[in-house]
C-alpha positions as CSV (number, residue, x, y, z in Angstrom):
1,X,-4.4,39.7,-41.2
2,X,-7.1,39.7,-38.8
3,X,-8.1,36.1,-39.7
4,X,-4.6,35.4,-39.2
5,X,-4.9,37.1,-35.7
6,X,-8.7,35.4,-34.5
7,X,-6.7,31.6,-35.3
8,X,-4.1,32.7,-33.4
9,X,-6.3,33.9,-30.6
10,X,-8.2,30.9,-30.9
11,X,-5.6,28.0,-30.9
12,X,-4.3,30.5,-27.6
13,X,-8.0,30.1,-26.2
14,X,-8.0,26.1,-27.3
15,X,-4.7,25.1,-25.3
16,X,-5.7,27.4,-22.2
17,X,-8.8,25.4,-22.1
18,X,-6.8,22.0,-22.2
19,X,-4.8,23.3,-19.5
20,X,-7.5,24.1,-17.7
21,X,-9.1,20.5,-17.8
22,X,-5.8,18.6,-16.7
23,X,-6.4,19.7,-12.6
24,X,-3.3,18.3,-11.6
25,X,0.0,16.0,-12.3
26,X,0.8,12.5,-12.1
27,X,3.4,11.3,-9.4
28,X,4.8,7.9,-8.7
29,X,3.6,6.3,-5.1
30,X,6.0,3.6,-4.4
31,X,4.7,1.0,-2.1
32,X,7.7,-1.2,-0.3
33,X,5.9,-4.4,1.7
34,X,8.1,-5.8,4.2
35,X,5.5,-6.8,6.8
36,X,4.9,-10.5,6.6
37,X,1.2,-9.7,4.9
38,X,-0.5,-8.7,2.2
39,X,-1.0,-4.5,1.9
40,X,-4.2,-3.4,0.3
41,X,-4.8,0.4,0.5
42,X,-8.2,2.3,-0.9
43,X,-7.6,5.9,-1.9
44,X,-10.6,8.0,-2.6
45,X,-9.6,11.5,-4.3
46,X,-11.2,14.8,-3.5
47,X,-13.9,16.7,-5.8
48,X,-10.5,18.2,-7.9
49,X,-9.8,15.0,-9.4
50,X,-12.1,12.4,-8.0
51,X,-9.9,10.3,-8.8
52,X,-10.2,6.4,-6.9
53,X,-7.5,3.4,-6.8
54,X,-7.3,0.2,-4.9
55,X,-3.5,-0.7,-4.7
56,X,-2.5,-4.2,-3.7
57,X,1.1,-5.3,-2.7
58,X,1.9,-8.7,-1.7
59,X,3.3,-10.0,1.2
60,X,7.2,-9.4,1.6
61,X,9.6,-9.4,4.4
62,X,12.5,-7.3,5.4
63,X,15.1,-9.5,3.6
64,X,12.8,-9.9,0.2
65,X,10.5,-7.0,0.3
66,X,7.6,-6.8,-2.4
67,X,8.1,-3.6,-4.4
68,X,5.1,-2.0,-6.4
69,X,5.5,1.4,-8.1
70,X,1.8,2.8,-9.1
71,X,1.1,6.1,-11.2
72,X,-1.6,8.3,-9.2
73,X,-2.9,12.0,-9.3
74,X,-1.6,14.5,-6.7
75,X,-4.1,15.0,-4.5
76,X,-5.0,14.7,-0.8
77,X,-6.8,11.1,-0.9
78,X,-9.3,9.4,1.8
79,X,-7.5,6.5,2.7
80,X,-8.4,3.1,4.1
81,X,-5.4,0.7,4.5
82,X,-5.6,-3.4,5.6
83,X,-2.3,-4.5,6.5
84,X,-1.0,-7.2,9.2
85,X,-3.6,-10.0,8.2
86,X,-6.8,-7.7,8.0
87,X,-6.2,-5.1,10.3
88,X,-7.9,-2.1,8.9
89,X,-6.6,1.9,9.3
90,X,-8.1,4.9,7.8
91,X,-7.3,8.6,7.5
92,X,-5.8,10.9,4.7
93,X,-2.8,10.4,2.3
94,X,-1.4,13.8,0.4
95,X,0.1,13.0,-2.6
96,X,1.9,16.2,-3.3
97,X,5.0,14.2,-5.3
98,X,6.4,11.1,-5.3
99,X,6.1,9.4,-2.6
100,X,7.8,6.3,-1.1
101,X,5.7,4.2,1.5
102,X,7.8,1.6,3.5
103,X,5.3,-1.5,5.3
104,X,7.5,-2.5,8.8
105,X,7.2,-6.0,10.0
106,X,3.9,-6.4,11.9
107,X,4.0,-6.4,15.2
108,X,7.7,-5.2,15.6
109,X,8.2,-1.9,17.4
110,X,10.9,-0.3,15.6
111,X,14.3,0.7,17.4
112,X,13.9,4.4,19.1
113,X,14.6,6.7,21.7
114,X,13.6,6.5,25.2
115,X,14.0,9.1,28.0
116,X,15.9,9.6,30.8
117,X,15.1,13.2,32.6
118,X,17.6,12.6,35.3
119,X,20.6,13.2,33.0
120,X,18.6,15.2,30.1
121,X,19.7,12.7,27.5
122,X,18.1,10.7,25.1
123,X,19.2,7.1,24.4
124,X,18.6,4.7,21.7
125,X,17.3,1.6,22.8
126,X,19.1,-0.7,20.1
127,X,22.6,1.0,20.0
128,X,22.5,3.0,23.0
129,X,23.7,5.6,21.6
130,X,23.1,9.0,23.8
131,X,21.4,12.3,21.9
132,X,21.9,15.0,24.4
133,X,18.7,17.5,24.5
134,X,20.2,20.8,24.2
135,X,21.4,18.8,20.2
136,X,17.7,17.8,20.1
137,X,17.4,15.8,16.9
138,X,15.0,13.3,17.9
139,X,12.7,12.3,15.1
140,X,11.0,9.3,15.1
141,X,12.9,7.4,11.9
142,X,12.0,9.4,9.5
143,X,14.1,7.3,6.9
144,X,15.0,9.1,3.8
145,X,13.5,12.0,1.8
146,X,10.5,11.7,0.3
147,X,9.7,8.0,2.5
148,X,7.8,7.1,5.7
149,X,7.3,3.9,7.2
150,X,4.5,2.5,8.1
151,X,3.2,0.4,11.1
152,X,-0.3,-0.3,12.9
153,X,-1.2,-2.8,15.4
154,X,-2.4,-3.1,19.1
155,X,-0.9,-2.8,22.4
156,X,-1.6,-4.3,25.2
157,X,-0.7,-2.6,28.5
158,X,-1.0,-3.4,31.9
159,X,0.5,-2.8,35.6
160,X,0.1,-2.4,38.9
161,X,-2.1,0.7,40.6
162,X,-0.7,1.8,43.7
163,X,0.7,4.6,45.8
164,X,4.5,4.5,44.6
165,X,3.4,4.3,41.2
166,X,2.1,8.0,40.6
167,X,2.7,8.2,37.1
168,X,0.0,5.7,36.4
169,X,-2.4,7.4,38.8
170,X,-2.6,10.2,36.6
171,X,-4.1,8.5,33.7
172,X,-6.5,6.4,35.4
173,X,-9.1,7.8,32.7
174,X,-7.7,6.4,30.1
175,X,-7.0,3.0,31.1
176,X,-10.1,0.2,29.5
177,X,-10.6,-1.6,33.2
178,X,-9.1,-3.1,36.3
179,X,-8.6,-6.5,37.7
180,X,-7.7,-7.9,41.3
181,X,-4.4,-9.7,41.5
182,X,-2.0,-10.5,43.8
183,X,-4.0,-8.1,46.7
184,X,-3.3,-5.2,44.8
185,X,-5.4,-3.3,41.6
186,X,-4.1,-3.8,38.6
187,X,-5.1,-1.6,35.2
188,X,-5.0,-2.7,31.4
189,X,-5.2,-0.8,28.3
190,X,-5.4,-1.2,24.6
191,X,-3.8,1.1,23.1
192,X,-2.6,1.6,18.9
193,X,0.9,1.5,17.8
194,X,1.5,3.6,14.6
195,X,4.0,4.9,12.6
196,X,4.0,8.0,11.1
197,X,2.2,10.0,13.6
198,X,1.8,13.7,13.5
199,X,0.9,16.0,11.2
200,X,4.3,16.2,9.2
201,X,3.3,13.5,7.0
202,X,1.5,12.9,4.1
203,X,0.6,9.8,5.5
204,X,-1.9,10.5,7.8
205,X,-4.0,8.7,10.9
């Protein structure tokens, strides 16, 4: 009876231990290209499963997107993504279920919301449709469950620095430099577009 106990105790011991060595689950990360350009994306797991993928998903477009379904570890990943012809992004993914990522077009600023304080509305700018504030359910397309679409490229801004235009006289700081025109001062700025910004998402600048 006791050898009978000691195997049972032992095969108990045995499976705990293979438990123990599996640190976490696989989960599905669904890549959806509709950008124009080919998507490669580096992910570099933590010390828990040190686990290390380079995904690559052709170039598709919004009518024929390129779909790529890959099998990783959950885990919060350092990642480094080229998208839009070479233009390189970095910054965390967490991988905490599947997960469906969704490449915009390049260089196409998605439909979205735009302000106007002097009747406390919000209105979209492709169907005009007005979101009063005191309803406040602005978020910035956050598509469906479990999905977040992604974007990155460069913005270039510029205007026109002058007494009526106090707005921009606040952030003189951050503009990258100034050029005469017309008689007046005028700034520039490069700035980033991306999409998903914030820290609600698992995908992460």
């Amino acid at each position: 009876m006791k050898k009978v106990s000691m195997l049972v105790l032992l095969a108990i011991l045995a499976s705990t231990l293979m438990m123990a060595a599996i640190p976490t689950k696989n989960v599905r990360l669904t890549m959806i290209n509709k950008s124009g350009y080919d998507v490669y994306m580096k992910l570099e797991g933590s010390q828990l499963t040190e686990a290390f993928y380079y995904l690559t998903v052709p170039s598709g477009d919004r009518d024929v997107p390129t779909v790529k379904i890959f099998t990783v570890m959950a885990d919060v990943y350092t990642r480094t993504t080229w998208q839009c012809n070479g233009i390189q992004s970095s910054g965390n993914l967490v991988v905490d279920g599947n997960l469906r990522l969704t490449f915009s077009p390049c260089y196409e600023m998605p439909c979205g919301f735009s302000p106007d304080w002097r009747d406390a509305t919000w209105v979209d700018r492709c169907t005009g449709e007005v979101v009063y504030l005191q309803d406040w359910i602005r978020k910035r397309h956050a598509g469906e469950p479990r999905m977040e679409k992604v974007t990155y490229f460069k913005i270039f801004q510029y205007g026109p620095v002058n007494s009526y235009n106090i707005g921009v006289r606040q952030f003189l700081f951050l503009f990258s430099g100034y050029w005469n025109f017309g008689g007046g001062t005028w700034f520039y700025r490069i700035r980033s577009y991306r999409l998903p910004y914030g820290c609600a998402w698992r995908y992460q600048y």
